[in-house]
PDB file of the backbone (N, CA, C, O) and the ligand in Angstrom, with CONECT records:
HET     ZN  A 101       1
ATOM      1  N   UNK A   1     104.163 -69.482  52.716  1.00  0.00           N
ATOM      2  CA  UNK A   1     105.165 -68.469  52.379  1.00  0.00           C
ATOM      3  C   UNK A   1     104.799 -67.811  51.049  1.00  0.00           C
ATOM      4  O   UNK A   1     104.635 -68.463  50.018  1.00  0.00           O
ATOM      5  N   UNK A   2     104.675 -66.423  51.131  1.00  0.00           N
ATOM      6  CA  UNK A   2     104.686 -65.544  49.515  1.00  0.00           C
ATOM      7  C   UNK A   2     105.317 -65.203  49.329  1.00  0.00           C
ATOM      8  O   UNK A   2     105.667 -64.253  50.030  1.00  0.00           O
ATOM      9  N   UNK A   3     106.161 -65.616  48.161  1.00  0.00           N
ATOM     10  CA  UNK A   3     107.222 -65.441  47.071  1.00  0.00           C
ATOM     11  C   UNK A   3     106.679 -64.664  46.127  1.00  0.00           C
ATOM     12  O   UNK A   3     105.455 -64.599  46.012  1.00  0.00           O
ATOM     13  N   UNK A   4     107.801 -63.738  45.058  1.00  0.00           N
ATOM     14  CA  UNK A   4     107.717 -63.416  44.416  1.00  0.00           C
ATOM     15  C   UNK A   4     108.456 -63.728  42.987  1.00  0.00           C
ATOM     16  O   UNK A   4     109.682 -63.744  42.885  1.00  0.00           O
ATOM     17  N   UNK A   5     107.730 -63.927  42.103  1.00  0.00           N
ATOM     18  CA  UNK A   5     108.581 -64.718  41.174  1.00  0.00           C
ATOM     19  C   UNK A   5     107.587 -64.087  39.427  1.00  0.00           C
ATOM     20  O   UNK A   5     106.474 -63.699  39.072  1.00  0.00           O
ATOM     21  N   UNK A   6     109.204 -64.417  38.765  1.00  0.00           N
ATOM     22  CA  UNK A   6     108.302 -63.800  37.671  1.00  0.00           C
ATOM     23  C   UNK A   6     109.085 -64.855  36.237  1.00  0.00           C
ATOM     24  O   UNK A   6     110.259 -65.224  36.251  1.00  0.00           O
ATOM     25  N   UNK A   7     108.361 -65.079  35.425  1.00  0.00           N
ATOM     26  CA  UNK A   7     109.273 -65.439  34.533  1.00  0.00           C
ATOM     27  C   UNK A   7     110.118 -65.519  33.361  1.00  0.00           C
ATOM     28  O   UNK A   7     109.559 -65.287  32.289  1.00  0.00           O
ATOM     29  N   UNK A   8     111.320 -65.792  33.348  1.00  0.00           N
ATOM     30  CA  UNK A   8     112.411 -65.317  32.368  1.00  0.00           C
ATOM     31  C   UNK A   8     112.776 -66.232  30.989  1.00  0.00           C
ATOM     32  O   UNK A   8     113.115 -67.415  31.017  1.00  0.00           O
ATOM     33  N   UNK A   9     112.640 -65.479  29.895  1.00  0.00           N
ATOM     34  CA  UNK A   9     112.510 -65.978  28.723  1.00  0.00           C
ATOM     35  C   UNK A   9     113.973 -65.411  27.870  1.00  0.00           C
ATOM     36  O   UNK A   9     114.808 -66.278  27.613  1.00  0.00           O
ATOM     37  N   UNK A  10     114.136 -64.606  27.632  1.00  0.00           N
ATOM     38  CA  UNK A  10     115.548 -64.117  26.647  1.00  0.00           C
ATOM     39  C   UNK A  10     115.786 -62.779  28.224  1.00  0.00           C
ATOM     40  O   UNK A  10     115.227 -62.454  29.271  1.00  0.00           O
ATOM     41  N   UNK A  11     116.892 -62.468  27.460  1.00  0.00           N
ATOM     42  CA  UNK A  11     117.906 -61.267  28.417  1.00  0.00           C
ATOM     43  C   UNK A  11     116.956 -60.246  28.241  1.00  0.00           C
ATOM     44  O   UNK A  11     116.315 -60.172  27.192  1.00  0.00           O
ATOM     45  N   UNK A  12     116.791 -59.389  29.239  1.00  0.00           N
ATOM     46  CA  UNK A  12     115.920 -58.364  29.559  1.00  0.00           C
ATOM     47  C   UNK A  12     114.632 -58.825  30.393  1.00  0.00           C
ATOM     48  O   UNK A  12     113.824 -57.898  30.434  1.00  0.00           O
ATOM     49  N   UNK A  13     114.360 -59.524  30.808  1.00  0.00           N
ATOM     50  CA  UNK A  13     113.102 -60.307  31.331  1.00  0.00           C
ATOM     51  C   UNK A  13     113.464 -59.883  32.484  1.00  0.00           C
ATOM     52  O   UNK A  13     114.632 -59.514  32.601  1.00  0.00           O
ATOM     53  N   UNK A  14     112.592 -59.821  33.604  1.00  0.00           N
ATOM     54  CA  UNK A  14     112.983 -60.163  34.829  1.00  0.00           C
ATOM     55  C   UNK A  14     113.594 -58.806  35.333  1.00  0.00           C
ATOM     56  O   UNK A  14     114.256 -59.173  36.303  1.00  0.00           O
ATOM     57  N   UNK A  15     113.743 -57.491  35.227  1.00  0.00           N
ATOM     58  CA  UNK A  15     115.077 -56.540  35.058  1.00  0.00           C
ATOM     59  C   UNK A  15     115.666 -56.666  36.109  1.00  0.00           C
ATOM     60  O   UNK A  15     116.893 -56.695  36.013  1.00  0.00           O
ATOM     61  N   UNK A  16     115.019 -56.798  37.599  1.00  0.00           N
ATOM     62  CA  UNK A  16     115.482 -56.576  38.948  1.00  0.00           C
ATOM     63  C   UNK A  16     116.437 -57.546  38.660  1.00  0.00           C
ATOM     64  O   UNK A  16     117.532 -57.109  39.017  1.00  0.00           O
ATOM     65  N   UNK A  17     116.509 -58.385  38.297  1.00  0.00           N
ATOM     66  CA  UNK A  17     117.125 -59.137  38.786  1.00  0.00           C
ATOM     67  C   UNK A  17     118.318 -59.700  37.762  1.00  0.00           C
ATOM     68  O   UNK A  17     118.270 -59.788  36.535  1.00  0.00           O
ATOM     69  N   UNK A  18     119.723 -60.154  38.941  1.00  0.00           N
ATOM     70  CA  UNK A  18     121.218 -59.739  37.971  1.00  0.00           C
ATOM     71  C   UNK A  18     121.500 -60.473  36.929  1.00  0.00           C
ATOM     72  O   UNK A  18     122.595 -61.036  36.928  1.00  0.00           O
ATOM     73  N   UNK A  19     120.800 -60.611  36.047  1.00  0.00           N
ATOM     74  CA  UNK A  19     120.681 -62.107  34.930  1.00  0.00           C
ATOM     75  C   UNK A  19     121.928 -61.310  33.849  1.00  0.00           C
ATOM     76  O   UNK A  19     122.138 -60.130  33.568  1.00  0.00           O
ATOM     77  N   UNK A  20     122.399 -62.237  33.557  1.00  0.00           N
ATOM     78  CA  UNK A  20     123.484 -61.427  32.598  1.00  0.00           C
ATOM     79  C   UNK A  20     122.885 -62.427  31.030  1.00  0.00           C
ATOM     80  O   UNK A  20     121.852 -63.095  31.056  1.00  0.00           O
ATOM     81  N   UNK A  21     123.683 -62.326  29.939  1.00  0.00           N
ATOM     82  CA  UNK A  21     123.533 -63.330  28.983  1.00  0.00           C
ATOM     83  C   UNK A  21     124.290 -64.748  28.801  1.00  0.00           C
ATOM     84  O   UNK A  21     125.492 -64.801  29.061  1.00  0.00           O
ATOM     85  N   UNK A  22     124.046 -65.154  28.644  1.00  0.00           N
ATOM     86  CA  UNK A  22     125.474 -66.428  28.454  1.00  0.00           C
ATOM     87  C   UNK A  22     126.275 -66.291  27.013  1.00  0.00           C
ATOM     88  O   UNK A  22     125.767 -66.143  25.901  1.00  0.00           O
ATOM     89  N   UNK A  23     127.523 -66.373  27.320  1.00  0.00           N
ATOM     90  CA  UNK A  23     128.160 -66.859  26.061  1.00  0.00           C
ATOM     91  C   UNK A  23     127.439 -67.225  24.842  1.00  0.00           C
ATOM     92  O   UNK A  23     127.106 -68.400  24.687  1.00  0.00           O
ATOM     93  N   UNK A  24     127.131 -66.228  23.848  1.00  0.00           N
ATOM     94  CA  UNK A  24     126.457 -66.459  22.699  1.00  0.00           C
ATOM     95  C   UNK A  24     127.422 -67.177  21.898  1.00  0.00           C
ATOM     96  O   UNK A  24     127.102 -67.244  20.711  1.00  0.00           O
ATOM     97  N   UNK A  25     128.617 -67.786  22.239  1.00  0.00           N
ATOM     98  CA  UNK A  25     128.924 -68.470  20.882  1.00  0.00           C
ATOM     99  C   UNK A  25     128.942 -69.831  21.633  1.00  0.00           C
ATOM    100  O   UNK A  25     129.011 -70.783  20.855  1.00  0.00           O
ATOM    101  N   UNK A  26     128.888 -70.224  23.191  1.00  0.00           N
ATOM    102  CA  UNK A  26     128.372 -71.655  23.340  1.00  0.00           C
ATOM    103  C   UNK A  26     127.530 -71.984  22.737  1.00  0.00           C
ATOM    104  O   UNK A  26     126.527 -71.340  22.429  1.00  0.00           O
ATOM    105  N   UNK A  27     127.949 -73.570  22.346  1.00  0.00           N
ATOM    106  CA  UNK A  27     126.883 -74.029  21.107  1.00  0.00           C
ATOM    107  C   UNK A  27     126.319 -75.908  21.882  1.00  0.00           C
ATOM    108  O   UNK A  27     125.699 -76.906  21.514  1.00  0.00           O
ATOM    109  N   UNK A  28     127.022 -75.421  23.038  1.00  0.00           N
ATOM    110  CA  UNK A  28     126.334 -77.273  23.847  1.00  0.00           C
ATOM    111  C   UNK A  28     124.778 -76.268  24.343  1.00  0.00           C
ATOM    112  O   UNK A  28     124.477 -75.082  24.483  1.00  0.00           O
ATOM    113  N   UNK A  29     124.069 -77.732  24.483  1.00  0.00           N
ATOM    114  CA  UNK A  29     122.791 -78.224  24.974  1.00  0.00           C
ATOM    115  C   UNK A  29     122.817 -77.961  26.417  1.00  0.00           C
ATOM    116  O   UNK A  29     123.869 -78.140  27.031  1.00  0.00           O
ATOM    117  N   UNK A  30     121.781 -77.560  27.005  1.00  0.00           N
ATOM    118  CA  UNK A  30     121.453 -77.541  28.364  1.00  0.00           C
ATOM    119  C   UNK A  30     121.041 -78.970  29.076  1.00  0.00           C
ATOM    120  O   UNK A  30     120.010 -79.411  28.568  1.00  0.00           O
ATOM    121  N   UNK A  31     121.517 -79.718  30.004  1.00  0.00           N
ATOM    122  CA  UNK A  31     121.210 -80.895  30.507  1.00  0.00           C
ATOM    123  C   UNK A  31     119.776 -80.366  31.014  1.00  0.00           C
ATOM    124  O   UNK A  31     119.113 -81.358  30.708  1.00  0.00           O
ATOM    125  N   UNK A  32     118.987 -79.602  31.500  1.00  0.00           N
ATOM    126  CA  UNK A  32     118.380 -79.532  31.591  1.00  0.00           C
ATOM    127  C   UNK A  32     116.923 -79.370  30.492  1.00  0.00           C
ATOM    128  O   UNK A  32     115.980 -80.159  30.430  1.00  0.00           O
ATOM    129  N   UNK A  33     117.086 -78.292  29.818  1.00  0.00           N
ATOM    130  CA  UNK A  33     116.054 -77.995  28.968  1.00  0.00           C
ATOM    131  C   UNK A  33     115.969 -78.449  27.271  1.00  0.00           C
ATOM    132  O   UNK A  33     114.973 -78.469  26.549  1.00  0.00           O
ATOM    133  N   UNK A  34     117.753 -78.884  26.858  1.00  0.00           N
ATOM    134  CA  UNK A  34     117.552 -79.410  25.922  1.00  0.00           C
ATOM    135  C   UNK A  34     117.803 -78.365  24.415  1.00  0.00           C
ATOM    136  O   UNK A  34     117.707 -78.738  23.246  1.00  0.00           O
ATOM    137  N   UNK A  35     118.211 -76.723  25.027  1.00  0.00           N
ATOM    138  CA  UNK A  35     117.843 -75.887  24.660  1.00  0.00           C
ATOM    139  C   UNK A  35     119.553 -75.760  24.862  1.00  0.00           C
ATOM    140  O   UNK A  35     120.325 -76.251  25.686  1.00  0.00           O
ATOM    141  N   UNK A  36     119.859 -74.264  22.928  1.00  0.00           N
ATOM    142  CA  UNK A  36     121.295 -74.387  23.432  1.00  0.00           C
ATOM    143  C   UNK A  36     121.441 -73.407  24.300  1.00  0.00           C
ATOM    144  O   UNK A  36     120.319 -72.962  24.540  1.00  0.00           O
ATOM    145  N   UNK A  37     122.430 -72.720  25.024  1.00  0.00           N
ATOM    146  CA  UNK A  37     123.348 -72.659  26.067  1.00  0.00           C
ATOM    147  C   UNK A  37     123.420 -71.085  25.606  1.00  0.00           C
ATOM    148  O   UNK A  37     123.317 -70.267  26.520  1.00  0.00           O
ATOM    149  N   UNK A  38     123.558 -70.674  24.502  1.00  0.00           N
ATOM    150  CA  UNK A  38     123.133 -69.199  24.185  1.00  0.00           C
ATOM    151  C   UNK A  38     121.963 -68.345  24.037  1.00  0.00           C
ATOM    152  O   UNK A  38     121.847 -67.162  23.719  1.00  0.00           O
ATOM    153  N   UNK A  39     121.097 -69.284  24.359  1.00  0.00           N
ATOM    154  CA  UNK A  39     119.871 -68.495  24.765  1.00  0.00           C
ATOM    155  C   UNK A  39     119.766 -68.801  26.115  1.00  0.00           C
ATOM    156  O   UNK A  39     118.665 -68.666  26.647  1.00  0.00           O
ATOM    157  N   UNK A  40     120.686 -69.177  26.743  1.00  0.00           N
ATOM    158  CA  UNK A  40     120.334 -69.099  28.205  1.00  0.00           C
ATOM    159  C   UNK A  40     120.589 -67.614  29.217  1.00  0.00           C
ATOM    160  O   UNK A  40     120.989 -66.617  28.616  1.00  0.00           O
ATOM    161  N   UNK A  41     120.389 -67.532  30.473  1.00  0.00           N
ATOM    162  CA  UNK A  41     121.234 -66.325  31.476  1.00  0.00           C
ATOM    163  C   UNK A  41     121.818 -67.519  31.887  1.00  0.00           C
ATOM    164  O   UNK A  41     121.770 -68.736  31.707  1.00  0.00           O
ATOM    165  N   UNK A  42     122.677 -66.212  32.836  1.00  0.00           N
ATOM    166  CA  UNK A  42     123.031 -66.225  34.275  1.00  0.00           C
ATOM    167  C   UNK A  42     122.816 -65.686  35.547  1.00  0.00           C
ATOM    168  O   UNK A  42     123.145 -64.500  35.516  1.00  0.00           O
ATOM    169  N   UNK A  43     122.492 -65.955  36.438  1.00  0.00           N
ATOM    170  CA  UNK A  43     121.799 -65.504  37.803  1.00  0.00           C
ATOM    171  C   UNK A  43     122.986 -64.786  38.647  1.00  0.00           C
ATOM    172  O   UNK A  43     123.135 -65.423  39.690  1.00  0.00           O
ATOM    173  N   UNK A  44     123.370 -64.317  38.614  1.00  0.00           N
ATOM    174  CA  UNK A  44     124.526 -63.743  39.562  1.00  0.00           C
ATOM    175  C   UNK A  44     124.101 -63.965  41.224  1.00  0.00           C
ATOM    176  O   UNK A  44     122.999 -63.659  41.679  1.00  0.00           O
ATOM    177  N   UNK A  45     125.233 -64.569  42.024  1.00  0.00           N
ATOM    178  CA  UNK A  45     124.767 -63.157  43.376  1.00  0.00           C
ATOM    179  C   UNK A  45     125.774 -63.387  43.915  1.00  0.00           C
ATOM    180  O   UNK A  45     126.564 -63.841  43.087  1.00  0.00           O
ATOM    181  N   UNK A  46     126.356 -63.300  45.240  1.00  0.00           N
ATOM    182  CA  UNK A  46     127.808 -62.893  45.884  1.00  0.00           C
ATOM    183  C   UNK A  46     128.736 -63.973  45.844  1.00  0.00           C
ATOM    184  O   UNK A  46     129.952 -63.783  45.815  1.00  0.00           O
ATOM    185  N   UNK A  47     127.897 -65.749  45.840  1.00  0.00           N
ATOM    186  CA  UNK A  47     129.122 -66.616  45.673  1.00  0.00           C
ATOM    187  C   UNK A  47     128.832 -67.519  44.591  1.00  0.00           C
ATOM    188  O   UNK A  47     129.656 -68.417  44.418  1.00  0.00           O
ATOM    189  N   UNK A  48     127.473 -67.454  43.550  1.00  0.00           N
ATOM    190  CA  UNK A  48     127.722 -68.461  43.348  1.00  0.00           C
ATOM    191  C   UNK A  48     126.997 -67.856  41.980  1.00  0.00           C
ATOM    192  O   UNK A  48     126.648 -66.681  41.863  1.00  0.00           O
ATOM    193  N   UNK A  49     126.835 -68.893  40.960  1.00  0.00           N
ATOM    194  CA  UNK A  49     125.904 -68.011  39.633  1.00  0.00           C
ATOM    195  C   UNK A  49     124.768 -69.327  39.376  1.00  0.00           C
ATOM    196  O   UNK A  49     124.892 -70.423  39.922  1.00  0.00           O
ATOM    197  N   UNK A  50     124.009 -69.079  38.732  1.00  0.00           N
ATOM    198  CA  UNK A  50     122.960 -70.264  38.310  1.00  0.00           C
ATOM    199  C   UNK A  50     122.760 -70.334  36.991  1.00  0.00           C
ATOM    200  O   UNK A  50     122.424 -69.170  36.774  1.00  0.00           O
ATOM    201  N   UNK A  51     122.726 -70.907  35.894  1.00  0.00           N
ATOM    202  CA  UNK A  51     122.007 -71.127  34.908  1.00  0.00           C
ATOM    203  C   UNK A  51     120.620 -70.866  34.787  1.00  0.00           C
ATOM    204  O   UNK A  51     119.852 -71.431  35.566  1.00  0.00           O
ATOM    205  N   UNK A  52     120.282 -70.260  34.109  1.00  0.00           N
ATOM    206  CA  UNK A  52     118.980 -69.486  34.048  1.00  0.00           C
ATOM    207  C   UNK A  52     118.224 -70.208  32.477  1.00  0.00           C
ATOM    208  O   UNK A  52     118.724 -69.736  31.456  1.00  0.00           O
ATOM    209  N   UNK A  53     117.453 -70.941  32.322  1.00  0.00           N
ATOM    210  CA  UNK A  53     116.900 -71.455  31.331  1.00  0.00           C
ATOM    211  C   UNK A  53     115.738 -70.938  30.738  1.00  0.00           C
ATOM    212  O   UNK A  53     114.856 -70.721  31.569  1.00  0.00           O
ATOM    213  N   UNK A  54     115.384 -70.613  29.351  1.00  0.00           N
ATOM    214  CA  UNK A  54     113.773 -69.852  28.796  1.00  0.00           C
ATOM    215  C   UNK A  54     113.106 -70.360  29.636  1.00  0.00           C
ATOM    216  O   UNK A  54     113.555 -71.484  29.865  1.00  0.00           O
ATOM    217  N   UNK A  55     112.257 -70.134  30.233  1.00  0.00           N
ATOM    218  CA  UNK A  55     111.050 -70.472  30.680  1.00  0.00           C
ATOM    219  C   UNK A  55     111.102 -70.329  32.187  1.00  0.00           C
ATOM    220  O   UNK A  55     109.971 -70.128  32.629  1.00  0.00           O
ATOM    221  N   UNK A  56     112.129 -70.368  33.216  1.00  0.00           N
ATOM    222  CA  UNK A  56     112.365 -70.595  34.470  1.00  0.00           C
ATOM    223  C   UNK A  56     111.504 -69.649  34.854  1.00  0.00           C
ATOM    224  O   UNK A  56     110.979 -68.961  33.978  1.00  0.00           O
ATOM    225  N   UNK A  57     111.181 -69.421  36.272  1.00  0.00           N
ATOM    226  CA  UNK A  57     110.540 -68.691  37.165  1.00  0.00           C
ATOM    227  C   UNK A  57     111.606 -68.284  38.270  1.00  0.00           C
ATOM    228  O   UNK A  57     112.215 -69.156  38.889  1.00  0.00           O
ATOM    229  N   UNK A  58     111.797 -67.029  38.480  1.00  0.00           N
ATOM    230  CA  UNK A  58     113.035 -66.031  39.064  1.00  0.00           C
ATOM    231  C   UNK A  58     112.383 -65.920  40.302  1.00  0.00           C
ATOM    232  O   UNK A  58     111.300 -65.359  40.137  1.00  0.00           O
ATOM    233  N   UNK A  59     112.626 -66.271  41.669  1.00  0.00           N
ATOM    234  CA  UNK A  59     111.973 -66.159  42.660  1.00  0.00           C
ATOM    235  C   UNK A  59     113.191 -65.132  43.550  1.00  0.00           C
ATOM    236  O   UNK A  59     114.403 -65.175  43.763  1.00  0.00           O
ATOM    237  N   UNK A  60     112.165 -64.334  43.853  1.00  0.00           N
ATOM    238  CA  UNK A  60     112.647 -62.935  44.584  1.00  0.00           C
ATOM    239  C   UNK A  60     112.993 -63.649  46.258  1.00  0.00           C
ATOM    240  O   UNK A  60     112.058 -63.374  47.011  1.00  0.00           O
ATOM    241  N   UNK A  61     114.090 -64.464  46.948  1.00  0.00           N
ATOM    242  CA  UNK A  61     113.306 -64.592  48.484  1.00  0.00           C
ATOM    243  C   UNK A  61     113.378 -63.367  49.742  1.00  0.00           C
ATOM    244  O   UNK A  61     113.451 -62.162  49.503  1.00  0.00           O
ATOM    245  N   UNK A  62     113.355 -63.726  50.547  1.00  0.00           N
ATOM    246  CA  UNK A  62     113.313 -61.946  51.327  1.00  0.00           C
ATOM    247  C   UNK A  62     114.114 -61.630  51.747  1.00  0.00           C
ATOM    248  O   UNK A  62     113.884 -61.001  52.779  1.00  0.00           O
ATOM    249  N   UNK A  63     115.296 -61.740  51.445  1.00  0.00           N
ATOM    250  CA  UNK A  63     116.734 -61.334  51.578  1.00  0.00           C
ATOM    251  C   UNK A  63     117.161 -60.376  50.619  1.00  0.00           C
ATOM    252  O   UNK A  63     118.157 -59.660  50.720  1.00  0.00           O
ATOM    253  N   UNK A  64     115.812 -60.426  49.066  1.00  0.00           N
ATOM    254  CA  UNK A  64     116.463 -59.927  48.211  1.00  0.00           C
ATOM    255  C   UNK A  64     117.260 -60.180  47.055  1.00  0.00           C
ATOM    256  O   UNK A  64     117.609 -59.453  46.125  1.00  0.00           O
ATOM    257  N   UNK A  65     117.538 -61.787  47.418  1.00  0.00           N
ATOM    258  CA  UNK A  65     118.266 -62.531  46.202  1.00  0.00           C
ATOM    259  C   UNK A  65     117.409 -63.556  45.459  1.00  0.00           C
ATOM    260  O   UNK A  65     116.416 -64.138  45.897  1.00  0.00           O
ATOM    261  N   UNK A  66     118.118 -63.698  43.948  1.00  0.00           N
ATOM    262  CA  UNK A  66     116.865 -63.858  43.421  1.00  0.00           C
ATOM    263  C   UNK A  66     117.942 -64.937  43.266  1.00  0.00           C
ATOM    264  O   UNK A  66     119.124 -64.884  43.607  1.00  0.00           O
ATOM    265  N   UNK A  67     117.111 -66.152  42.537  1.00  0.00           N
ATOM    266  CA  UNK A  67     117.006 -67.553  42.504  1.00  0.00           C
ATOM    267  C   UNK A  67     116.116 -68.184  41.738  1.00  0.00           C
ATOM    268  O   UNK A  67     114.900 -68.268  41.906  1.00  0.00           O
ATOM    269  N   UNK A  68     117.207 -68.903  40.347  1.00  0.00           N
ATOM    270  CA  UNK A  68     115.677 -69.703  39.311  1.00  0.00           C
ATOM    271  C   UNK A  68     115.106 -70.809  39.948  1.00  0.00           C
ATOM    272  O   UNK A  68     115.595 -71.209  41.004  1.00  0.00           O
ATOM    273  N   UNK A  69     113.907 -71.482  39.326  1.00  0.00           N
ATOM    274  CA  UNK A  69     113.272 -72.144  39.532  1.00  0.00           C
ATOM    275  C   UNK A  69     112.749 -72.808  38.106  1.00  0.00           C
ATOM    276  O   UNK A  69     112.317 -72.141  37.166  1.00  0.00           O
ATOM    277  N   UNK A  70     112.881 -74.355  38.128  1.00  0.00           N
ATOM    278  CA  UNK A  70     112.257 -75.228  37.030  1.00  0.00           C
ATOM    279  C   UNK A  70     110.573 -74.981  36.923  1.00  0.00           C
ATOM    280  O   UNK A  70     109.753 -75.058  37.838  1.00  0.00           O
ATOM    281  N   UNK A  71     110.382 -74.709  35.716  1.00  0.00           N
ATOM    282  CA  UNK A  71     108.602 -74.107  36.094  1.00  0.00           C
ATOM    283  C   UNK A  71     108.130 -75.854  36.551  1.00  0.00           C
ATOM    284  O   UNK A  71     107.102 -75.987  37.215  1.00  0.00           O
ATOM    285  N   UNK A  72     108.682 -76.715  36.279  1.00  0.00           N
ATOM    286  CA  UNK A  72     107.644 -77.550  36.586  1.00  0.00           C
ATOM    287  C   UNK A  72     107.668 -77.730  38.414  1.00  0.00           C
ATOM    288  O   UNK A  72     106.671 -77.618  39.128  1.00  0.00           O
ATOM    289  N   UNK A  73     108.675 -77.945  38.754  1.00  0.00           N
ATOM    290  CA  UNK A  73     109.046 -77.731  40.016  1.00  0.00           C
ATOM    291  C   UNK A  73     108.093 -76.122  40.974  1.00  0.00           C
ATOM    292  O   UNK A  73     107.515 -76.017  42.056  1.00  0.00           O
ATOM    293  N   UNK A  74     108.337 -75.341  40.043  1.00  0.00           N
ATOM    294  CA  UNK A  74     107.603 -74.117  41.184  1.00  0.00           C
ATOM    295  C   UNK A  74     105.932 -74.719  41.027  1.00  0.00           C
ATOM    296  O   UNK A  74     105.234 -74.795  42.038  1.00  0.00           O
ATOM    297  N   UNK A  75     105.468 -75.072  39.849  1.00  0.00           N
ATOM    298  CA  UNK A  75     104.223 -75.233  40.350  1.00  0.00           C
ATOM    299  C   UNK A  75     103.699 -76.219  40.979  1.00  0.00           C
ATOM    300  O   UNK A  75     102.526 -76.355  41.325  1.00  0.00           O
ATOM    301  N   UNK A  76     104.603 -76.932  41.132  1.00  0.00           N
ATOM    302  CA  UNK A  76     104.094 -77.855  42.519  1.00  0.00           C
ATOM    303  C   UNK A  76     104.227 -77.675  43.834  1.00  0.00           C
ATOM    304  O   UNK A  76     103.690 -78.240  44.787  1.00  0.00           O
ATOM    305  N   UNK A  77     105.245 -76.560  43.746  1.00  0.00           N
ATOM    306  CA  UNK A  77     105.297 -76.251  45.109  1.00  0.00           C
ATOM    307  C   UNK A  77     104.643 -74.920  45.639  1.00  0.00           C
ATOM    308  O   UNK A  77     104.506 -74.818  46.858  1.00  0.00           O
ATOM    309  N   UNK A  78     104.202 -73.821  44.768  1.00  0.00           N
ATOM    310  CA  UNK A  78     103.740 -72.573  44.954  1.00  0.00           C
ATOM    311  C   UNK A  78     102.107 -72.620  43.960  1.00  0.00           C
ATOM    312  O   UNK A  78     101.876 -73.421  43.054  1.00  0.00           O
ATOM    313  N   UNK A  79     101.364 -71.764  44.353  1.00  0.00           N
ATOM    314  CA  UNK A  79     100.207 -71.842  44.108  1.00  0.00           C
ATOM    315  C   UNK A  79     100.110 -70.136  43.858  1.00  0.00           C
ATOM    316  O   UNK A  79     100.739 -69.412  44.630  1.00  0.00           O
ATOM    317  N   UNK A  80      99.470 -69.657  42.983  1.00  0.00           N
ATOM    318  CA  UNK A  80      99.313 -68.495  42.456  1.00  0.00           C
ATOM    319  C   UNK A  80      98.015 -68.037  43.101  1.00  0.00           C
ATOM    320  O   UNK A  80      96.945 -68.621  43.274  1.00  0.00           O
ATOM    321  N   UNK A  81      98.413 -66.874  43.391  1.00  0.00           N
ATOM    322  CA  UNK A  81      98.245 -65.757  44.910  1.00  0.00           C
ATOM    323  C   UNK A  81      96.670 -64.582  43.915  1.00  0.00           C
ATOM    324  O   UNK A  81      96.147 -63.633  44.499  1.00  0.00           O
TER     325      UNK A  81
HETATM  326 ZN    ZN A 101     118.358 -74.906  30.009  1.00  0.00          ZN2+
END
């Protein structure tokens, strides 16, 4: 399968895709990255939102909706084209 994916670091990255900013005055930690919570996005799409972390990889699927991805996770599963 070829995906398209690109990756997102601060707000503006990524443009296609509906990343908003997070709450710049949250001041908790990401369980994930460790990183605070105002330099993170948000992923929008019709039901649900995602946490968007520096570094993630934004995968386009062919529906059109985009969807993060843990970089360590995409590169084990996708291989660069
Ligand atoms: Zn994070």
């Amino acid at each position: 399968m070829i995906v398209e994916a690109e990756r997102w670091f601060k707000l503006g990255d990524v443009k296609e895709a509906p990343i908003l900013g997070w709450d710049k005055s949250d001041k908790r930690l990401c369980f994930y990255c460790g990183k605070s919570f105002a330099k993170h996005g948000r992923c929008e799409t019709l039901e649900v939102y995602y946490v968007v972390c520096p570094g993630d990889y934004i995968i386009k699927d062919v529906e059109g909706e985009f969807c993060p991805c843990k970089p360590d996770i995409f590169e084990e599963i996708y291989e660069k084209l």
